[in-house]
C-alpha positions as CSV (number, residue, x, y, z in Angstrom):
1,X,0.0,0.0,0.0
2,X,1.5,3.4,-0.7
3,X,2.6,5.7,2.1
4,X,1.1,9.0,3.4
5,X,3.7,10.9,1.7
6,X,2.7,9.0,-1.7
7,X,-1.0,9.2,-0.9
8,X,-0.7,13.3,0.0
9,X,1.1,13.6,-3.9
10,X,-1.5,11.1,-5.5
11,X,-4.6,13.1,-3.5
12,X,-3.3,16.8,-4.6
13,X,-3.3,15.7,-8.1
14,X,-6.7,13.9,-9.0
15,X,-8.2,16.7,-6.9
16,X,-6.1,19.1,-9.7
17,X,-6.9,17.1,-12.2
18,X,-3.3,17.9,-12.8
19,X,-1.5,14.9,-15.1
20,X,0.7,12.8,-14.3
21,X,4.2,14.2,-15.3
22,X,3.3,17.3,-13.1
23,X,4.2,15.5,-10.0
24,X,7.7,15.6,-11.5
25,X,7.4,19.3,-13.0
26,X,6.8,20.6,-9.3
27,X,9.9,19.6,-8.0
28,X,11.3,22.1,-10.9
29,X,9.0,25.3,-9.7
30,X,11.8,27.3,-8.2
31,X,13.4,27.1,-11.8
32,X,10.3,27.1,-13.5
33,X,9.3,30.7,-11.9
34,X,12.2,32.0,-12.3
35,X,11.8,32.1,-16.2
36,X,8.6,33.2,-15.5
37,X,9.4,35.8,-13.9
38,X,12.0,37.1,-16.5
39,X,9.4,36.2,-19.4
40,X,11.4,33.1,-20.6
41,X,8.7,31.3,-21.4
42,X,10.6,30.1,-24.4
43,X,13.2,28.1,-21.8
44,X,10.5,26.9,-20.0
45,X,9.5,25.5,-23.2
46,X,12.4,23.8,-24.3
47,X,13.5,22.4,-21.4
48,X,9.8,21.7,-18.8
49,X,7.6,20.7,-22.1
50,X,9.4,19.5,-24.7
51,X,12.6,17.6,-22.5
52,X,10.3,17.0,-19.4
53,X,11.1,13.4,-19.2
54,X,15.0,13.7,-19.9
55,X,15.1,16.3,-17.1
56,X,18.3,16.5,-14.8
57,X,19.4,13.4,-12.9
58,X,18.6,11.8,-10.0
59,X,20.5,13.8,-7.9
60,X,18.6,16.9,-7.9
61,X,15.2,15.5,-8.2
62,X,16.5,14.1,-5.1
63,X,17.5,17.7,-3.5
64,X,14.3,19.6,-4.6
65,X,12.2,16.7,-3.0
66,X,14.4,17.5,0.3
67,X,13.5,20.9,-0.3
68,X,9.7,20.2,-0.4
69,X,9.2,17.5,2.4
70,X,11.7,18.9,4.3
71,X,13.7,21.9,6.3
72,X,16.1,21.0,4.2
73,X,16.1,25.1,2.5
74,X,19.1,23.6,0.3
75,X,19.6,27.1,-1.3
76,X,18.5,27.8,-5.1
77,X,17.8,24.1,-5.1
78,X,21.3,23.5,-4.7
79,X,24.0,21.7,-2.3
80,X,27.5,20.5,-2.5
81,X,28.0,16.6,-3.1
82,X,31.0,15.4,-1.7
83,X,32.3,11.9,-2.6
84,X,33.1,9.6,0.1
85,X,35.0,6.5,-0.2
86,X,32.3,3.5,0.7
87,X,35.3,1.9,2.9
88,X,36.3,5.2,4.8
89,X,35.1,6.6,7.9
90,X,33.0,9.5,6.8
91,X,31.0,6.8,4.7
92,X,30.8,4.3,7.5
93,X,29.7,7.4,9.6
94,X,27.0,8.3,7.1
95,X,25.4,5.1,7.1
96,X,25.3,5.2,11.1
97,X,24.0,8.4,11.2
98,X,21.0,7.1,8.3
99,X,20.5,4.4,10.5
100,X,20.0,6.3,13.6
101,X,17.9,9.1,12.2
102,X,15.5,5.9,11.1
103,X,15.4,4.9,14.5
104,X,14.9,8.2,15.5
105,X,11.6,8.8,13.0
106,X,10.1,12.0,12.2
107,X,13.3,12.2,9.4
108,X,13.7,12.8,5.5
109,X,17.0,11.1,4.4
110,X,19.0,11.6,1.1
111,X,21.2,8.8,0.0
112,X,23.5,10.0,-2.5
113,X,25.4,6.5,-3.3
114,X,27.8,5.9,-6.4
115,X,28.4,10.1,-5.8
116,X,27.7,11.7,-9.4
117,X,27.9,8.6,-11.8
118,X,25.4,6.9,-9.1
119,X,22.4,7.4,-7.9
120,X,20.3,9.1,-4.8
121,X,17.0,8.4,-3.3
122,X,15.2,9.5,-0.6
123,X,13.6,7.7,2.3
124,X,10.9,9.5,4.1
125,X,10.8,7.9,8.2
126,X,7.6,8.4,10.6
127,X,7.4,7.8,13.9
128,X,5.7,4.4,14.7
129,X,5.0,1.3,12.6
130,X,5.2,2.6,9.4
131,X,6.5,1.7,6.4
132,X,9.6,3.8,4.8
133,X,8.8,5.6,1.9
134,X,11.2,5.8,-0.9
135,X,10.7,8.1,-3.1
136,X,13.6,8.9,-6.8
137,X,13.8,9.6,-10.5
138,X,16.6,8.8,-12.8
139,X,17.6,10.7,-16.0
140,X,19.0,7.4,-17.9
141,X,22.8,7.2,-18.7
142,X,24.2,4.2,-16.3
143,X,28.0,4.3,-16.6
144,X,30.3,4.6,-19.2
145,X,29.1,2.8,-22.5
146,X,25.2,1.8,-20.4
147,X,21.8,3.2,-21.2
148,X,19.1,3.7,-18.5
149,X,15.4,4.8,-19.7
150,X,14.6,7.9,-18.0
151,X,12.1,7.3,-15.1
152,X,10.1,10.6,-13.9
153,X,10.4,11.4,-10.0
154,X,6.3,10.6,-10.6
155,X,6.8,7.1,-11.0
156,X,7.6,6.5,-7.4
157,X,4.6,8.3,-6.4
158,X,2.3,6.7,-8.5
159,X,2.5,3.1,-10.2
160,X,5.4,1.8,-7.9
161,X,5.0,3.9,-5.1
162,X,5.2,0.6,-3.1
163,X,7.2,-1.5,-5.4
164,X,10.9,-1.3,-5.1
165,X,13.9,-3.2,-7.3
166,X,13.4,-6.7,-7.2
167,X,9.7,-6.6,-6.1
168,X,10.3,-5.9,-2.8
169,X,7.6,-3.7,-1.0
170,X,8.8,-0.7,1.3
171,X,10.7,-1.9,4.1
172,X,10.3,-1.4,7.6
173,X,12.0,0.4,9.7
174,X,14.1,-2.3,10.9
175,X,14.7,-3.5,7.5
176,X,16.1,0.1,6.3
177,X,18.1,0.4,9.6
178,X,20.2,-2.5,8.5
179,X,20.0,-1.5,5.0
180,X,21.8,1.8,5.4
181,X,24.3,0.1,7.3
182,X,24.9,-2.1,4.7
183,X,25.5,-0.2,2.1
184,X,29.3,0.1,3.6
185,X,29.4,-3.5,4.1
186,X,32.6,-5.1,2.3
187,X,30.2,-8.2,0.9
188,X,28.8,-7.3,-2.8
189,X,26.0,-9.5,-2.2
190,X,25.1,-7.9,0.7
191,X,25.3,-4.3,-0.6
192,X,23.0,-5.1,-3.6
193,X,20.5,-6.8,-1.7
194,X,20.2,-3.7,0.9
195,X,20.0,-1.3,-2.2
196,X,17.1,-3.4,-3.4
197,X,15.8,-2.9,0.0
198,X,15.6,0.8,-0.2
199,X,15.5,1.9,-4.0
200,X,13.8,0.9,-7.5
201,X,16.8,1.6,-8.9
202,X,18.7,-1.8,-8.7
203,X,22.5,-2.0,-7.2
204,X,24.2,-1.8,-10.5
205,X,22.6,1.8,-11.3
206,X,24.8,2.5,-8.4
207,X,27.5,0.6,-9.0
208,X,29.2,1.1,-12.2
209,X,32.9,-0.4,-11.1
210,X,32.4,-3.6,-9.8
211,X,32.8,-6.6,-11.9
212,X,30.6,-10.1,-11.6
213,X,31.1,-13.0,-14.1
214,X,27.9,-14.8,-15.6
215,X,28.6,-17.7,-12.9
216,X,28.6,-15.1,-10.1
217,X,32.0,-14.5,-9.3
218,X,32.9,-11.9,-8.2
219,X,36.3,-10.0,-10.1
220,X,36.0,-6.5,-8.7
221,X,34.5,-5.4,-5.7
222,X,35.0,-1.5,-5.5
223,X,32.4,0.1,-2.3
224,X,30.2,3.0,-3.7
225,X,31.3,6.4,-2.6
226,X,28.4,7.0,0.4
227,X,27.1,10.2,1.5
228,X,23.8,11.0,3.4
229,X,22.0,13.7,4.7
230,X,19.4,14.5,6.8
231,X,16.8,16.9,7.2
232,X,13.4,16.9,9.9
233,X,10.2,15.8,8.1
234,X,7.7,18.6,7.7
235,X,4.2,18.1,8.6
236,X,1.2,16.4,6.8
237,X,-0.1,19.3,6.7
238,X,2.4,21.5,5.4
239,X,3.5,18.9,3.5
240,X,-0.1,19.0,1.5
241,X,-0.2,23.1,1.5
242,X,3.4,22.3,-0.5
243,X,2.4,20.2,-2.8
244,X,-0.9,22.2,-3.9
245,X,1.2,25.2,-4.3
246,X,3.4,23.8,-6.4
247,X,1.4,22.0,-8.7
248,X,-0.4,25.3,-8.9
249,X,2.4,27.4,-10.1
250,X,3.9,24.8,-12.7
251,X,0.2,24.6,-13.9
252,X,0.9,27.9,-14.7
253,X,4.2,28.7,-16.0
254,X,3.6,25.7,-18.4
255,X,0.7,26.9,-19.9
256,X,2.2,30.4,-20.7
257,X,5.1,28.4,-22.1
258,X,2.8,27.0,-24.6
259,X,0.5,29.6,-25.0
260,X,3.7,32.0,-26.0
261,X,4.8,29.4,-28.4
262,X,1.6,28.8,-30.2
263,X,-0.4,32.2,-29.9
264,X,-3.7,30.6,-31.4
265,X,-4.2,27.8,-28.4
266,X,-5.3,28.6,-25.0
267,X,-4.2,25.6,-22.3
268,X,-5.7,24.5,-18.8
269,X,-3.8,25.7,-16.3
270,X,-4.7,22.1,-14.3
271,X,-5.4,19.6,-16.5
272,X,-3.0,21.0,-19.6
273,X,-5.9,20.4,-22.1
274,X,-5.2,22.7,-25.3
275,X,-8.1,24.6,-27.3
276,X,-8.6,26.9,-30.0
277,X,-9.5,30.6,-28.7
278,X,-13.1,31.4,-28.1
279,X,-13.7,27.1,-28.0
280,X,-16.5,26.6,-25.4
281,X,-17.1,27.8,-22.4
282,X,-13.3,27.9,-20.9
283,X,-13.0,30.9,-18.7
284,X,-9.7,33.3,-17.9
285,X,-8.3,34.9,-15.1
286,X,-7.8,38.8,-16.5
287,X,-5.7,39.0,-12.9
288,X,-3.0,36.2,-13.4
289,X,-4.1,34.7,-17.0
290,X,-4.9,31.3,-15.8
291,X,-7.3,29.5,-18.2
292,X,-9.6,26.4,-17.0
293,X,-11.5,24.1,-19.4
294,X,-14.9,23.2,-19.3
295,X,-14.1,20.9,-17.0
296,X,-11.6,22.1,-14.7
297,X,-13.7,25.2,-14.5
298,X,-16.5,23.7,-12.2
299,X,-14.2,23.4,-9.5
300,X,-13.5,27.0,-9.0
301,X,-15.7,28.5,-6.2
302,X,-18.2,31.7,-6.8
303,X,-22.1,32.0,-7.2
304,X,-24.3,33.2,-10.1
305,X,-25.6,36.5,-10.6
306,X,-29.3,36.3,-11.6
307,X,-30.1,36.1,-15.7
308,X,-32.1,36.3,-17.9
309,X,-32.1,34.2,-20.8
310,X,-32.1,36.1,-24.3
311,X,-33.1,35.4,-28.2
312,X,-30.6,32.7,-29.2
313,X,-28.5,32.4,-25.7
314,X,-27.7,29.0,-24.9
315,X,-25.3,29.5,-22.0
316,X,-27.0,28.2,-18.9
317,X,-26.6,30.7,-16.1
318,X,-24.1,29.7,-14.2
319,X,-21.8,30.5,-16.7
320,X,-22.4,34.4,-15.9
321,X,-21.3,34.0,-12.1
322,X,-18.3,34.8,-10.5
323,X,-16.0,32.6,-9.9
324,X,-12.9,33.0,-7.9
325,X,-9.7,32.1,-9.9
326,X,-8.0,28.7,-7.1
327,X,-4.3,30.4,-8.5
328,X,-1.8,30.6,-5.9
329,X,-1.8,33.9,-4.0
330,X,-4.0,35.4,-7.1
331,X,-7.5,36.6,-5.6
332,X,-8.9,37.5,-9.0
333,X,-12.5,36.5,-10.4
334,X,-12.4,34.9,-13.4
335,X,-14.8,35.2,-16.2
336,X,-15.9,33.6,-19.8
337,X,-13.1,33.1,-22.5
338,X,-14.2,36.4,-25.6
């Protein structure tokens, strides 16, 4: 069964009607706004529609999530990564420290392991008997010579949010205390099956030196560099607030990107649905510009002004009210599209 953390995400969205792929655009709003802000909707073309599913690595999917569920505050989405030899102290002292803050609960853990040409998830701990949440997203790429299909950050929140590598379910808390510790442990065997324990991602798309034969054998065993940090959980509530926001804003700066590069469609702000200008009954924001479809339009909240019908209107009268535009921090009233 997926998590709270998963089920927050999943909730936030249908309620949206926001697709899929924008639970992987949020993590990307602080970037996303930016261009926004500066009127780059052309960048936020190129790079948050058209290269949405090749976008950056693992890694920092992994540090905007931080940001999110976190207090984290990794500045401009950003944080140094230092590699750590898997069989030095700082390592073995990073997977201790994991492992206590699972103990501990009430934690959001980054496991950076492999360093750049590996791979990071992040494990989300409540207090009590809960399952550990693992949550990632991968770029493709795997070593020198490999190829990895990209696999969204939404993937882990949706169709496996409970299905790790090797079709292992989330572990429990006792399971991912000894898997953290593990992951220093000198035995290959035993590092890949704790990585299986914790990630989708199998051991070797974090582990690109070592060397097995078809018969098993071990030729090179090399320890992942290891590094892992760790930030206080924020609440469920906060948590939620979070993820609405988001998914509001990237709503938004994506539809301006494609409104700016085709100037004769109009797009959903939630559910991304384009139209012709004028089509239907879609209504506008004149405040922030937001547009909602026929659909995503009965969700907004407002009442009707009286009406009366005329010759040849066929617009039932609802369609006349006011309706306040759900945009983050916008306030407006929306009205009919023309």
């Amino acid at each position: 069964m997926p998590g709270l953390f998963a089920q927050i995400m999943r909730q936030e969205q249908q309620a949206g009607r926001y697709p899929d792929y924008m639970l992987t655009l949020m993590l990307f709003r602080n970037g996303m706004k930016d261009h926004f802000d500066q009127g780059s909707h052309d960048i936020n073309y190129l790079v948050f529609v058209q290269g949405w599913n090749i976008l950056p690595s693992c890694h920092p999917m992994a540090l905007r999530f931080m940001n999110m569920v976190s207090d984290a505050n990794y500045l401009n989405d950003d944080s140094p990564s230092v590699e750590q030899d898997g069989a030095g102290a700082a390592a073995l002292a990073d997977a201790q420290a994991g492992s206590q803050a699972v103990a501990q609960g009430n934690k959001a853990i980054w496991v950076c392991y492999g360093h750049i040409n590996g791979h990071s998830v992040v494990l989300l701990v409540r207090k009590g008997a809960h399952p550990v949440e693992s949550f990632e997203g991968w770029a493709g790429g795997a070593g020198i010579g490999g190829h990895v299909t990209p696999n969204p950050f939404h993937t882990s929140v949706l169709g496996r949010a409970d299905v790790l590598a090797d079709n292992n379910g989330l572990p429990t808390r006792a399971e991912a205390q000894q898997a953290l510790l593990d992951l220093v442990y000198n035995d290959l065997r035993t590092r890949h099956d704790a990585v299986n324990k914790l990630a989708r991602a199998s051991y070797w798309g974090f582990d690109h030196d070592s060397v097995v034969q078809q018969d098993g054998t071990v030729t090179t065993n090399i320890l992942p560099s290891l590094e892992i940090k760790i930030a206080n959980l924020r609440t469920q509530v906060l948590f939620r607030a979070e993820v609405k926001q988001r998914l509001s804003e990237v709503g938004l700066y994506r539809q301006k990107a494609i409104e700016n590069q085709s100037p004769n469609k109009i797009v959903c702000c939630h559910c991304q649905s384009e139209a012709r200008h004028f089509k239907g009954n879609w209504r506008v924001c004149p405040t922030c510009g937001r547009h909602f479809c026929t659909t995503c339009k009965n969700s907004l909240l407002g009442h009707s002004h009286r009406w009366v019908k005329k010759p040849g209107d066929k617009l039932p009268s609802h369609e006349h009210g006011q309706r306040a535009c759900d945009g983050h921090g916008c306030g407006g009233q929306t009205q009919l599209v023309g």
